[in-house]
N, CA, C and O atoms as a Maestro MAE file, in Angstrom:
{
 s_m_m2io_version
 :::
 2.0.0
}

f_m_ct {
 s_m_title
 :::
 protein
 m_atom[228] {
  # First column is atom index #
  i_m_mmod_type
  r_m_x_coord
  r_m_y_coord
  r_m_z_coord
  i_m_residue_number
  s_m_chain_name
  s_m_pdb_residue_name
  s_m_pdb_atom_name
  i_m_atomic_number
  :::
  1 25 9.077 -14.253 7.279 1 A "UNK " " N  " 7
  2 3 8.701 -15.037 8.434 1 A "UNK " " CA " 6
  3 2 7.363 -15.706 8.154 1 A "UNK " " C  " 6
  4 15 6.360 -15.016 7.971 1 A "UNK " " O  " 8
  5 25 7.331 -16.799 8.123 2 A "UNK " " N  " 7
  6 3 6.079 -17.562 8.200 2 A "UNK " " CA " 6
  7 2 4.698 -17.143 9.251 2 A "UNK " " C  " 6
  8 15 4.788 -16.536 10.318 2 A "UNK " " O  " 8
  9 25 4.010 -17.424 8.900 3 A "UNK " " N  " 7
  10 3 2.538 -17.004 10.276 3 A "UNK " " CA " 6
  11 2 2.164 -17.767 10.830 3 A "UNK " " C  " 6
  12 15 1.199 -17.621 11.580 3 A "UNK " " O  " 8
  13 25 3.055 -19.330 10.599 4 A "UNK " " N  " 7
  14 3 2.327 -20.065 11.910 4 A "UNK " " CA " 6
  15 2 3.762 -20.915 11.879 4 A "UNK " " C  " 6
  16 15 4.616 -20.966 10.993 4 A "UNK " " O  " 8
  17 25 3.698 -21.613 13.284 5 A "UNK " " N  " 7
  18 3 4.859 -22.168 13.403 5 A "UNK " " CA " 6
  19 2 4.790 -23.755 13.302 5 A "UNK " " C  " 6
  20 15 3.633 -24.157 13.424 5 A "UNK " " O  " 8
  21 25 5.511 -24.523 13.156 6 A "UNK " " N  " 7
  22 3 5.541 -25.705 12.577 6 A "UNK " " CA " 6
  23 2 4.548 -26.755 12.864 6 A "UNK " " C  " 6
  24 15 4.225 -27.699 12.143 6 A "UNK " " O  " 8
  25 25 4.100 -26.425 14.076 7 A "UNK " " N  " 7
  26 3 2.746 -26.887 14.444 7 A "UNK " " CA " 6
  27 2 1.439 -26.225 14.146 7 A "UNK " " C  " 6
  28 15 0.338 -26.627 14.520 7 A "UNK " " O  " 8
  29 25 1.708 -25.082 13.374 8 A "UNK " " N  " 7
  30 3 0.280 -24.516 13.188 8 A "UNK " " CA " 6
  31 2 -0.176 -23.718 14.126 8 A "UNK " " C  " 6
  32 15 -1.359 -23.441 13.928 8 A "UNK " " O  " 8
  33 25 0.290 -23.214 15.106 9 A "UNK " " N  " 7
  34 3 -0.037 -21.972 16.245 9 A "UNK " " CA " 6
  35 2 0.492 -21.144 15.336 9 A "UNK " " C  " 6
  36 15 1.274 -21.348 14.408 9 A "UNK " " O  " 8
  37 25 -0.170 -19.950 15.827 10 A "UNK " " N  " 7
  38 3 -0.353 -18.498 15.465 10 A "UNK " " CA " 6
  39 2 0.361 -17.602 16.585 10 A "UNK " " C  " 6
  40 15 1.000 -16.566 16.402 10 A "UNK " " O  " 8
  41 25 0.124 -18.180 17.642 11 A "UNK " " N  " 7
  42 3 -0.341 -17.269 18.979 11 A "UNK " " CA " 6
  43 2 1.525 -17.333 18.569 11 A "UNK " " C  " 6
  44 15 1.910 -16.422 17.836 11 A "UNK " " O  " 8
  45 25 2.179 -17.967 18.855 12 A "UNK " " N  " 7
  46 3 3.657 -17.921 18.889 12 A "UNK " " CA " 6
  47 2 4.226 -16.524 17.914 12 A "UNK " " C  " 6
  48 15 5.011 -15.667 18.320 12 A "UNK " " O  " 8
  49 25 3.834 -16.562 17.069 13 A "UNK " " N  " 7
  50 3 4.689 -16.112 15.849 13 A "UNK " " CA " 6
  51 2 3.739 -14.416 16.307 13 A "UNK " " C  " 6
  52 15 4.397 -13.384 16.436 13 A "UNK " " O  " 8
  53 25 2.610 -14.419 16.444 14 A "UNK " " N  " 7
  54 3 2.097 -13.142 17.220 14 A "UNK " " CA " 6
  55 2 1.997 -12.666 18.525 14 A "UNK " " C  " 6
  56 15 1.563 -11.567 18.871 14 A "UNK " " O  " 8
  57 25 2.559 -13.839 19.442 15 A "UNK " " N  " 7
  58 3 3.795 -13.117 20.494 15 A "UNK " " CA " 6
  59 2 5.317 -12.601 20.027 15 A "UNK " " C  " 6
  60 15 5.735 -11.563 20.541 15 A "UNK " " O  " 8
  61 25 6.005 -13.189 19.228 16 A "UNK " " N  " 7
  62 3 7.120 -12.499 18.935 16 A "UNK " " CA " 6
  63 2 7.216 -11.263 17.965 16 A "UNK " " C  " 6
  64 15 8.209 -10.592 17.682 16 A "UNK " " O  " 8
  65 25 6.020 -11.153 17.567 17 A "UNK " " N  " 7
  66 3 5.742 -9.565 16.779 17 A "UNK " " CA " 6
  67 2 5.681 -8.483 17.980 17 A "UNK " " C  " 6
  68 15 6.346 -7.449 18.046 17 A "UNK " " O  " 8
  69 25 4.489 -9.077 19.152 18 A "UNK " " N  " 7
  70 3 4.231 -8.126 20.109 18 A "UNK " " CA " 6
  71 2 5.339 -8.331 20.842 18 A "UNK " " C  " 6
  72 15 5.255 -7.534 21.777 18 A "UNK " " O  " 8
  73 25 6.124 -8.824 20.921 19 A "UNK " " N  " 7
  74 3 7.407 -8.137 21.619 19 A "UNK " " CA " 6
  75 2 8.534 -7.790 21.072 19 A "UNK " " C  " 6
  76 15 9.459 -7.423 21.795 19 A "UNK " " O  " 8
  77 25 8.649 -7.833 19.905 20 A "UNK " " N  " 7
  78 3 9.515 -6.609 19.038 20 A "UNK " " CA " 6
  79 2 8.908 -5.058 18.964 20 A "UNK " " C  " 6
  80 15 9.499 -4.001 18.742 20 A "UNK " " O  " 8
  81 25 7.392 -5.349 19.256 21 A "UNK " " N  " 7
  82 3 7.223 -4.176 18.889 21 A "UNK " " CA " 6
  83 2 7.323 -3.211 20.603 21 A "UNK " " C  " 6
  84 15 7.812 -2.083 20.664 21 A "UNK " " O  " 8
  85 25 6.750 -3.964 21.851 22 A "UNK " " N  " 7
  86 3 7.310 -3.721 23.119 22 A "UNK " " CA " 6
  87 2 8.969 -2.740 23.213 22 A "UNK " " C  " 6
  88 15 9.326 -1.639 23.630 22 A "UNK " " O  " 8
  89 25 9.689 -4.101 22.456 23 A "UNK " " N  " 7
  90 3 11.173 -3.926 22.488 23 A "UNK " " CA " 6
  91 2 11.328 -2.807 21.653 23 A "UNK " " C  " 6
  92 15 12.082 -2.159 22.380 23 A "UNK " " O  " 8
  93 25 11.145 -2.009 20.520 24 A "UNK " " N  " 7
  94 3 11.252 -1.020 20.168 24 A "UNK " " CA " 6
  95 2 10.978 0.075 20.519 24 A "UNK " " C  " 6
  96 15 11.617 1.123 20.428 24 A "UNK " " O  " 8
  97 25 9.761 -0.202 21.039 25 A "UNK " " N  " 7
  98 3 9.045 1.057 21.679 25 A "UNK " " CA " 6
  99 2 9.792 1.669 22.566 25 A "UNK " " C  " 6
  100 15 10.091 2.862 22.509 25 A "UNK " " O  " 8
  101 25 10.210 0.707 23.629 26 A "UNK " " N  " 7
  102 3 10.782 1.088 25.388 26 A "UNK " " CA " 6
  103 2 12.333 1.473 24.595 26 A "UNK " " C  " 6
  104 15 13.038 2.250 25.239 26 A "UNK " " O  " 8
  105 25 12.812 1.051 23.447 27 A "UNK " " N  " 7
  106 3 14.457 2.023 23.168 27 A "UNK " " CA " 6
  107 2 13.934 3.607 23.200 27 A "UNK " " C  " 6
  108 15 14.444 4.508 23.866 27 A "UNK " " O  " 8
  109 25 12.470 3.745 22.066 28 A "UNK " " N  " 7
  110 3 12.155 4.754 21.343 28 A "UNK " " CA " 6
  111 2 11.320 6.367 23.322 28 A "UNK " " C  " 6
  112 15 10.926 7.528 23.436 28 A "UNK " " O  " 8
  113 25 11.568 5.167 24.200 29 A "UNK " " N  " 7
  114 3 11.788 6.016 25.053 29 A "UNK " " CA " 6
  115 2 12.745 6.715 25.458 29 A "UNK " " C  " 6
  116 15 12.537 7.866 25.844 29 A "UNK " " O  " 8
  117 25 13.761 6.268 25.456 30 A "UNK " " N  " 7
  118 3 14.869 6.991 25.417 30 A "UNK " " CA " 6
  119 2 15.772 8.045 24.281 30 A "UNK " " C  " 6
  120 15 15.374 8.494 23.206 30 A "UNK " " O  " 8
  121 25 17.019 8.226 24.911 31 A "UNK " " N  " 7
  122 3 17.687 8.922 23.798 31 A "UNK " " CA " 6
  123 2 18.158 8.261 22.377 31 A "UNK " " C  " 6
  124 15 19.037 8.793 21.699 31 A "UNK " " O  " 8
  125 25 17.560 7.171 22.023 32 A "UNK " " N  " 7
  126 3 17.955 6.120 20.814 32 A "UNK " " CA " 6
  127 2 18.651 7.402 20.070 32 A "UNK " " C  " 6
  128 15 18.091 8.496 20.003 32 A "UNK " " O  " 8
  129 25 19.846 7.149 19.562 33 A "UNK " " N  " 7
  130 3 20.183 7.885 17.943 33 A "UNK " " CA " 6
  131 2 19.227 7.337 16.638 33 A "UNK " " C  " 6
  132 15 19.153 6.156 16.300 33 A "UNK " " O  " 8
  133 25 18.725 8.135 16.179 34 A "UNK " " N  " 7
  134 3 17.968 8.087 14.788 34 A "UNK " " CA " 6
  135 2 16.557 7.131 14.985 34 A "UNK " " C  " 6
  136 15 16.168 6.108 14.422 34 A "UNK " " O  " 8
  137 25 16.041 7.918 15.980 35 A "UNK " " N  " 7
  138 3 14.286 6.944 16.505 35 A "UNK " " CA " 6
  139 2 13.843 6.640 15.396 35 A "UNK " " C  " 6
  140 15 13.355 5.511 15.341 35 A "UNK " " O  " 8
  141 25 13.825 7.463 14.127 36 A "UNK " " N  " 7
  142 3 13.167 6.877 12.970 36 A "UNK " " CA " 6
  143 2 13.335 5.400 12.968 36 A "UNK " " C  " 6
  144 15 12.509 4.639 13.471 36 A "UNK " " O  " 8
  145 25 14.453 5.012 12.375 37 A "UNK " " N  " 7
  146 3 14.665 3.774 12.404 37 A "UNK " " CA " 6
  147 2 13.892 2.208 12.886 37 A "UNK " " C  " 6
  148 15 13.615 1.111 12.400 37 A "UNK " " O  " 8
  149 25 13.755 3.153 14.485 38 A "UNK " " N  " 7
  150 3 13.268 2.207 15.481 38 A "UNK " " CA " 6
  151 2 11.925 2.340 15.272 38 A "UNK " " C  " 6
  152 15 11.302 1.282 15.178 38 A "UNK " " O  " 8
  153 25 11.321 3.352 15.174 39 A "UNK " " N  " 7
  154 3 9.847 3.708 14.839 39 A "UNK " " CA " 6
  155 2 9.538 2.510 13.494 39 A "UNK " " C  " 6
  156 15 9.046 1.393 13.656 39 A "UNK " " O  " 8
  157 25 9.880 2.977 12.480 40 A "UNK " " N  " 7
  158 3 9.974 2.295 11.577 40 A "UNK " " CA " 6
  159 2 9.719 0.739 11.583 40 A "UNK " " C  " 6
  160 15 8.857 0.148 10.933 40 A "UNK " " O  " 8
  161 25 10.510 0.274 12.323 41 A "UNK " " N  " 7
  162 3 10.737 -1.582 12.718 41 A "UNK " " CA " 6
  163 2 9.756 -1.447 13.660 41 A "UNK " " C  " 6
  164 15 9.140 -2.507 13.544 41 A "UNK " " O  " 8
  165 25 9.020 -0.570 14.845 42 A "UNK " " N  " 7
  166 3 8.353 -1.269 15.505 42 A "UNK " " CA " 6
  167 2 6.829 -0.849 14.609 42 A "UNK " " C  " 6
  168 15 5.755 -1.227 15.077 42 A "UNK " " O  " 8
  169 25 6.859 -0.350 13.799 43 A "UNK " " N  " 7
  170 3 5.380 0.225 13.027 43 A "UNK " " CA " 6
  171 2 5.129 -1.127 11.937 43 A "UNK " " C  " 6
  172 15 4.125 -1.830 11.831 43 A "UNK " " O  " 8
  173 25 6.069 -1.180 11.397 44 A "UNK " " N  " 7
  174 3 6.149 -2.755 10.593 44 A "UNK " " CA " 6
  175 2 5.625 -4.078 11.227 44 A "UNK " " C  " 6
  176 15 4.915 -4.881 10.622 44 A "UNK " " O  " 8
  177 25 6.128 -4.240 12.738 45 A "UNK " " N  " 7
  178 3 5.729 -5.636 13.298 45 A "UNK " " CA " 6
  179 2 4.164 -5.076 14.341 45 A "UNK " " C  " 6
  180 15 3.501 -5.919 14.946 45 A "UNK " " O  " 8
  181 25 3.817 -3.622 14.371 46 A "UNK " " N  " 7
  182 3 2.382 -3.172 14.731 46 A "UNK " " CA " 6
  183 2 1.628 -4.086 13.542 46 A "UNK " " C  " 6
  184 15 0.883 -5.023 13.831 46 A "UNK " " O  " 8
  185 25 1.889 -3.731 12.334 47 A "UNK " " N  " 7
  186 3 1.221 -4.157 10.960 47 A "UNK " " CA " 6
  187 2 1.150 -5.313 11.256 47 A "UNK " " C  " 6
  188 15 0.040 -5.686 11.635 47 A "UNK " " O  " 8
  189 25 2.291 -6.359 11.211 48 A "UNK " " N  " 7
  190 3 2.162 -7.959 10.915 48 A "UNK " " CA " 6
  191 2 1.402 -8.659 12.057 48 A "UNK " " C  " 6
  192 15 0.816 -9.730 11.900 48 A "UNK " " O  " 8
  193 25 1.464 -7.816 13.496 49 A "UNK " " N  " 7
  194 3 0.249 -8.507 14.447 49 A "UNK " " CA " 6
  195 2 -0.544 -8.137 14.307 49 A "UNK " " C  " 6
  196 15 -1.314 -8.898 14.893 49 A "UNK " " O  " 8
  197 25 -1.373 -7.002 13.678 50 A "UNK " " N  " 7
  198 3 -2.855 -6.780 13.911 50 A "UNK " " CA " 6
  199 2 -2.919 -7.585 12.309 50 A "UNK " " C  " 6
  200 15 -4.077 -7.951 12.110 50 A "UNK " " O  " 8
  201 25 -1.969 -7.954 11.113 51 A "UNK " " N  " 7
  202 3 -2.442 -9.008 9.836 51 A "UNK " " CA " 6
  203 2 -3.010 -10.144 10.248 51 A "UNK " " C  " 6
  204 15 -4.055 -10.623 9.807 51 A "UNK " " O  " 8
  205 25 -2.028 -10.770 11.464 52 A "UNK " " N  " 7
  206 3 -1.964 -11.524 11.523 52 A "UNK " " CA " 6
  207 2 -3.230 -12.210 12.735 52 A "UNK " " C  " 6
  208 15 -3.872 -13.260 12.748 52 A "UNK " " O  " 8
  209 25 -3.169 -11.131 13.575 53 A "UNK " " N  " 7
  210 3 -5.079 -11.477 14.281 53 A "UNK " " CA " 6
  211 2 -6.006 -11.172 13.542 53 A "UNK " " C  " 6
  212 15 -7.017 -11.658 14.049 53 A "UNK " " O  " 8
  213 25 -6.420 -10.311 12.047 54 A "UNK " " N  " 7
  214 3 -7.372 -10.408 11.260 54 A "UNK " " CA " 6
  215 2 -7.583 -11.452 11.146 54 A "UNK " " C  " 6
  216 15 -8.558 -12.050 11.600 54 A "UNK " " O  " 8
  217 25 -6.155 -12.154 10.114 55 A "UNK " " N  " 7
  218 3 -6.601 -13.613 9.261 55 A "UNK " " CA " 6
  219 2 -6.773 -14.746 10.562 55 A "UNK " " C  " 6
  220 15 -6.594 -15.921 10.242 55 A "UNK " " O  " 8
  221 25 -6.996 -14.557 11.519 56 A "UNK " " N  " 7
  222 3 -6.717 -15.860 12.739 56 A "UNK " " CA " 6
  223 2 -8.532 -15.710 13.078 56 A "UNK " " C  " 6
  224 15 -9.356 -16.620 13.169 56 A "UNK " " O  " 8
  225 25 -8.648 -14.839 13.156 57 A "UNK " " N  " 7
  226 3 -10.399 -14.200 13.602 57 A "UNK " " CA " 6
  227 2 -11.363 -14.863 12.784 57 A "UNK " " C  " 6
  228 15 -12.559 -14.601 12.904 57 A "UNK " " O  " 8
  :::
 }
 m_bond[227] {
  # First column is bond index #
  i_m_from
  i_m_to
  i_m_order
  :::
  1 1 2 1
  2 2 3 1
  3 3 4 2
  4 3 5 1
  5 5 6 1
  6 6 7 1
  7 7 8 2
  8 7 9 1
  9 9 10 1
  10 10 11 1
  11 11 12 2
  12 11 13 1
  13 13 14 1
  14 14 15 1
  15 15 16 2
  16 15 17 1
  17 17 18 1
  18 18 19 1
  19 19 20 2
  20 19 21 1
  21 21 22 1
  22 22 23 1
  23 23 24 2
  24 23 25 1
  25 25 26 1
  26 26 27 1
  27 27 28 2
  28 27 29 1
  29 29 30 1
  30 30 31 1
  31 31 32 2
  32 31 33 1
  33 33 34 1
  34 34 35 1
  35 35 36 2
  36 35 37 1
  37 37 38 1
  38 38 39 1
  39 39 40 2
  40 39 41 1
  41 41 42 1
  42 42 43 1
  43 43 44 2
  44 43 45 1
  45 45 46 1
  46 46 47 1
  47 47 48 2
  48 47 49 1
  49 49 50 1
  50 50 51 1
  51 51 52 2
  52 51 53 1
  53 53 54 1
  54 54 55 1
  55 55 56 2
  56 55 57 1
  57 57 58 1
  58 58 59 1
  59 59 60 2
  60 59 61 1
  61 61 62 1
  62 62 63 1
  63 63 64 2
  64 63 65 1
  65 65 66 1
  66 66 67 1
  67 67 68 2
  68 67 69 1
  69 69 70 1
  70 70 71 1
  71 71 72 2
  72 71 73 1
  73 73 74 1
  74 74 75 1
  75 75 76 2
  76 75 77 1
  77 77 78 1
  78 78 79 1
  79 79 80 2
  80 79 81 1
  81 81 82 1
  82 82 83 1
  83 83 84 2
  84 83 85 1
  85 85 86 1
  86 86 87 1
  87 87 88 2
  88 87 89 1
  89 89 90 1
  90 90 91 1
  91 91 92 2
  92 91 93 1
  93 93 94 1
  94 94 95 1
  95 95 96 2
  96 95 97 1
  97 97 98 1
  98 98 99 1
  99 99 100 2
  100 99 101 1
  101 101 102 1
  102 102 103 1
  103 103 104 2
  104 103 105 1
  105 105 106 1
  106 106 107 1
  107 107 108 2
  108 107 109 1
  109 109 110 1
  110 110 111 1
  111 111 112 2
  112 111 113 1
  113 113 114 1
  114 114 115 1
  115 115 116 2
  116 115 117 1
  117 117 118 1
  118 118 119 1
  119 119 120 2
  120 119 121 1
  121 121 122 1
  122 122 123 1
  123 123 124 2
  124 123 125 1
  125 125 126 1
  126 126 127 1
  127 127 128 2
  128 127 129 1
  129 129 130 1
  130 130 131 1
  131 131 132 2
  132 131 133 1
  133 133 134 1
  134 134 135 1
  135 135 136 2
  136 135 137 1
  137 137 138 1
  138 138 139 1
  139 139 140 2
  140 139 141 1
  141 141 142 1
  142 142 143 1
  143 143 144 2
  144 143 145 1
  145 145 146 1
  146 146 147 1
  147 147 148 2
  148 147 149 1
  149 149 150 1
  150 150 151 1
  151 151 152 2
  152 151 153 1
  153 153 154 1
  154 154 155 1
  155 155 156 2
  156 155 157 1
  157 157 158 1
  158 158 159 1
  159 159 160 2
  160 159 161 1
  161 161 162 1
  162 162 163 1
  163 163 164 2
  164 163 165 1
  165 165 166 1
  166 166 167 1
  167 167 168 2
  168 167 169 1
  169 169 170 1
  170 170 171 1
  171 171 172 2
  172 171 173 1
  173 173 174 1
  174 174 175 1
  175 175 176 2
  176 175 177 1
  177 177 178 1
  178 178 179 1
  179 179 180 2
  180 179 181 1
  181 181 182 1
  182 182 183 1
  183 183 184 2
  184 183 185 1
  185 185 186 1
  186 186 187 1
  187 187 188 2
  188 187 189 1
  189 189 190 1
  190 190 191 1
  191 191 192 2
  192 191 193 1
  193 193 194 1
  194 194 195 1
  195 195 196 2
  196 195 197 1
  197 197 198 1
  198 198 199 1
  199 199 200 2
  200 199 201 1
  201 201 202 1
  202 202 203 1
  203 203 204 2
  204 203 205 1
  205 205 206 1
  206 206 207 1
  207 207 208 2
  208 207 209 1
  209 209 210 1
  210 210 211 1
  211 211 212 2
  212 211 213 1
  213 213 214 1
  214 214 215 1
  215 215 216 2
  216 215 217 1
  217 217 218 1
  218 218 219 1
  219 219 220 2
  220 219 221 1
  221 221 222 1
  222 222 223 1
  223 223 224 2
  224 223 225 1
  225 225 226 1
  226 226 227 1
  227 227 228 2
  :::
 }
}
């Protein structure tokens, strides 16, 4: 996935990190089968938004 979107915003592409990672979380409340998984994918897009507000800062 690219880090900025075709116009050069940031904020876009690090709203749709923070809400994958939202969206994982609220499964990983429940009974999900195999939370790892989900943990996993939402710990990955934790990483790429806080990369991605370093290099923006």
């Amino acid at each position: 996935m690219a880090w900025t979107t075709a116009d050069g915003s940031t904020a876009a592409v690090c709203s749709a990190h923070v809400s994958s990672v939202a969206g994982f979380f609220r499964l990983l409340e429940g009974d999900f089968p195999e939370p790892g998984t989900m943990r996993a994918i939402a710990e990955y897009n934790v990483g790429r938004t806080l990369t991605l507000l370093r290099n923006a800062a």
